[in-house]
N, C-alpha and C positions, 0 to 999 in steps of 0.2 A: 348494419355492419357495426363491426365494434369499433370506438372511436382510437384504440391502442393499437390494431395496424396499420404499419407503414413497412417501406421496402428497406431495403439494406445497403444504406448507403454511405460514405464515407463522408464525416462531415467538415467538409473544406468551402470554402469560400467558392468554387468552379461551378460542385457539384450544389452549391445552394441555388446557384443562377441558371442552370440546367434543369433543377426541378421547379425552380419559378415560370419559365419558359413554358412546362409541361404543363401548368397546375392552370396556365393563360390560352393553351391551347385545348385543352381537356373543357374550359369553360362554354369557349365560346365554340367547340364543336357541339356540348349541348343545347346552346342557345341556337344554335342552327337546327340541329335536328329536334327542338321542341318546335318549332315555326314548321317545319316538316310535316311534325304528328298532327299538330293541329291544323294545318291546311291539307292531309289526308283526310282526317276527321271530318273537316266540314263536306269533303265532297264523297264521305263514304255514307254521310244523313244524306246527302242531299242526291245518292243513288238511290238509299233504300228508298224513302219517299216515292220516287219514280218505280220502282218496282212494284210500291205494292198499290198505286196507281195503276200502273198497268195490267197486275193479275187483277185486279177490281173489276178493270172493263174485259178482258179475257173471257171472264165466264159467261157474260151475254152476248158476245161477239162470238165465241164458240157455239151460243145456242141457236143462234141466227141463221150462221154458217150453216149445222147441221138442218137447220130446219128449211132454209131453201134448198138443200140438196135432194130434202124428202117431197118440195113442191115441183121441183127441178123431174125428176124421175117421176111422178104419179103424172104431170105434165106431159111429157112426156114420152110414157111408156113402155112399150120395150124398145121403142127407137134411140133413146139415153145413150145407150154405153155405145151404139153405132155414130153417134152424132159426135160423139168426144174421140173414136177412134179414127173415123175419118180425118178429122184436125190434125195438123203439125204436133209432134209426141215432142218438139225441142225444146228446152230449160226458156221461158221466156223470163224471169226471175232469177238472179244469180246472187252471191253473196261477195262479197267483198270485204278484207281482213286488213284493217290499218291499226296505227298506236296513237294513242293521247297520253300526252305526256303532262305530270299533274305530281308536280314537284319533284322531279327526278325520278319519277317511276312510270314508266311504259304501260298503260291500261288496252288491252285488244278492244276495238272497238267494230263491231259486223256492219255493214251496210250495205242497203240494197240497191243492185245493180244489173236496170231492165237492159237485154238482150235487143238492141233495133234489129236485127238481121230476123228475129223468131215472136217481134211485137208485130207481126199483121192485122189488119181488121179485121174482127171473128166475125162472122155472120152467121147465124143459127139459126135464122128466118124468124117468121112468125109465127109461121103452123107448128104444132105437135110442141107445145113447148119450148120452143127457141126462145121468146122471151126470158122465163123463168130457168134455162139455162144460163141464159146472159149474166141474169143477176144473181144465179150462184156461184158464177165466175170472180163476180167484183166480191162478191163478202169474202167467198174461200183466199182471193188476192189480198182484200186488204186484213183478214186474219194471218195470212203469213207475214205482210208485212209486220204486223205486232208480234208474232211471233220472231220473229228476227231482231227487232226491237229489246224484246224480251232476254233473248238470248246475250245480247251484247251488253244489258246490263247489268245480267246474273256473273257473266264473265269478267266486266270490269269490278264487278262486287267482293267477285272471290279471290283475284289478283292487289285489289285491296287493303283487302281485311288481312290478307297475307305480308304486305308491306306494311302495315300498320304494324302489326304485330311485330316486325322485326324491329321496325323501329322505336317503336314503345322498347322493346328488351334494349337499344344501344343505349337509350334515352336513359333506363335506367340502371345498366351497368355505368354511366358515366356518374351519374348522380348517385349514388350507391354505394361504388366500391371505386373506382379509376380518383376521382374529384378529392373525396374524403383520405385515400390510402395516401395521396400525392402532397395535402394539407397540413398531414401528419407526418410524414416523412419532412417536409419543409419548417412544422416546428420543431421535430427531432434535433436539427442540423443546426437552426439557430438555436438553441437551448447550448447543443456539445460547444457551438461555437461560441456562444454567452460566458460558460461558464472558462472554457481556456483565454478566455479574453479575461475574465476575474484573476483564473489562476495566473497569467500573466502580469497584469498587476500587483498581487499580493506577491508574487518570486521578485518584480523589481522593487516594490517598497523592501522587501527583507537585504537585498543586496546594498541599496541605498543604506538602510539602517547597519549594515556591520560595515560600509564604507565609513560612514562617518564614526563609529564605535573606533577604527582601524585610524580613521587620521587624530580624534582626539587622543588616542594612549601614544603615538608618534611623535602629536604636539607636545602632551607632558613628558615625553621621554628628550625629547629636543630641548625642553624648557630647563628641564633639571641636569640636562647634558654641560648648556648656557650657565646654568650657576655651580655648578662643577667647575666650567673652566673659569670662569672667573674668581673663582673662591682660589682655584689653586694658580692661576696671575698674583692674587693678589700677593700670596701665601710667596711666593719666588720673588716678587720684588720686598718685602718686606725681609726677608732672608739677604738679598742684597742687599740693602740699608746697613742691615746691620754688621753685613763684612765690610765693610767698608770705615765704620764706626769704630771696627776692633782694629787695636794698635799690636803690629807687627814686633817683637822683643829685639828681632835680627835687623831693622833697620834705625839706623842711627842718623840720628836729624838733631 
């Protein structure tokens, strides 16, 4: 941003300490929401990591899966699909939807939540297969458990990287344009206010100076006023002297 804007603001001494106030809170709302971003940050590595742990084991855990389901049926035979119909059809695996909260943002987090009323003991015998149904029961189980796993992290990943993202933008409209325009406006204010503080000064030295210009011509006017009147004292009593000096014709002594 260019270092020449600022707002438009009237520069008085109120509005200097109104936008000092802003310039103190604009700071330290960044300083929050940097501690933010970066304890987002650390737990959105510290997601991915776990995610791509868990696709890693995903694809031999899928291949497992599929591959007892294939011993699971030739085992068997066409009794399979009779031996799983017979069984309770009821959700024995259920999901469960809460929030983690991880600096002020709500992450969904799924987790899994077994069914007691539809967990019975499966018994599939031992002839025809039951064994090898058994244990494609537990892979196909603990593949959805990873799959639920899976899903909760992709979910909290992309809620996130979403909240990150906002916040990285407030992070850097504060530091940007809010912090810098508010700075600038603040030296605007003292600068106007600098310089009417000079203009200040220099109007009361000028007043100063034609005060005193105004009492010196006053005092030599008062001074020459002063020898004025005593020159014309003097000037009246020496005129007196000398009526007094001249001799009257009309009195007779």
């Amino acid at each position: 941003m260019s270092g020449n804007q600022r707002e438009n603001a009237f520069p008085t001494r109120q509005v200097l300490q109104i936008y000092k106030k802003k310039a103190k809170g604009a700071q330290k709302g960044y300083d929050l929401l940097k501690k933010k971003s970066d304890a987002l940050t650390v737990r959105f590595r510290a997601l991915l990591k776990q995610i791509y742990s868990t696709k890693s084991s995903m694809g031999d855990e899928m291949k497992e899966a599929s591959f007892s389901l294939a011993e699971a049926v030739w085992a068997a035979d066409s009794k399979f699909k009779y031996k799983l119909i017979d069984k309770p059809m009821d959700a024995r695996i259920r999901v469960r939807v809460q929030n983690d909260n991880v600096a002020g943002v709500r992450l969904p987090v799924f987790e899994k939540m077994t069914d007691q009323s539809a967990a019975a003991a499966e018994a599939y015998g031992l002839a025809r297969g039951g064994k090898e149904i058994e244990k494609c029961t537990k892979k196909w189980t603990t593949l959805f458990e990873n799959l639920i796993q899976l899903a909760s992290l992709q979910t909290s990943f992309l809620a996130l990287d979403e909240a990150i993202k906002v916040t990285n933008r407030r992070v850097n409209a504060l530091d940007n344009v809010v912090i810098p325009r508010t700075k600038n406006t603040i030296k605007y204010i003292e600068s106007e206010l600098d310089e009417l503080e000079r203009e200040d000064i220099f109007r009361i030295k000028k007043v100063l100076e034609v005060k005193r210009v105004k009492e010196a011509v006053e005092r030599s006017e008062f001074m020459a006023f002063q020898d004025d009147a005593a020159a014309s004292s003097a000037a009246d009593q020496a005129n007196m002297m000398n009526a007094y000096d001249t001799k009257d014709e009309d009195v007779i002594f």
